[in-house]
C-alpha positions, 0 to 999 in steps of 0.5 A: 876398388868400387866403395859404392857396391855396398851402399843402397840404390838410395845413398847412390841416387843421393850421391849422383845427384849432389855430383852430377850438379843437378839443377832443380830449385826445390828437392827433398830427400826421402825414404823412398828417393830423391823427390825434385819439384818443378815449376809447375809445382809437380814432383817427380822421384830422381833415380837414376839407378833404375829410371832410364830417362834420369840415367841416360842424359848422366852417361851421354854426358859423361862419355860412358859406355854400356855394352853386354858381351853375350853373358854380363853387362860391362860399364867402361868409360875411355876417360878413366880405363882404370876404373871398374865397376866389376868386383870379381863377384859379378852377378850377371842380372845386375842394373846395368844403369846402377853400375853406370851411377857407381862408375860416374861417382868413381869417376867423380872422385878421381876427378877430385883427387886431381884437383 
């Protein structure tokens, strides 16, 4: 069962980014996001629920896979079969970038409780 579905994009981006280890020096949390500075001094919002370039290098990494089969957008990784994203109640427009951030925190927990 996916305990993240109920949650804001926020609490998720939040999540990913404690999980996925991100590594920046300075990083605040805010309203509207997780707000990461580099060394130059710039701030950038991470968000990997909507953003590609934050979301990609997370499913590259974690051997996810996005495919769409003619109707839905399905997010699977071969590591952990077992695990799913799909909650019966599918709505076919969803971000398929925010079930892939669910579906990696899923996988992220199950790697825990083998630990």
């Amino acid at each position: 069962m996916n305990k993240y579905t109920e949650i804001s994009d926020f609490e998720i981006n939040k999540a990913v980014f404690h999980k996925a280890k991100i590594k920046h020096k300075y990083f605040r949390f805010l309203p509207n996001g997780v707000i990461t500075y580099n060394i130059k001094g710039k701030y950038q919002v991470f968000d990997p629920c909507n953003n590609p370039a934050d979301a990609m290098p997370i499913i590259k990494d974690s051997l996810i896979s996005i495919t769409h089969d003619g109707i839905a957008w399905d997010v699977s990784c071969a590591k952990y079969p077992e695990l799913s994203v799909w909650n019966g109640l599918e709505n076919y427009n969803d971000n398929f970038y925010r079930k892939a951030m669910e579906l990696f925190l899923l996988m992220k927990d199950a790697e825990n409780e083998k630990v």
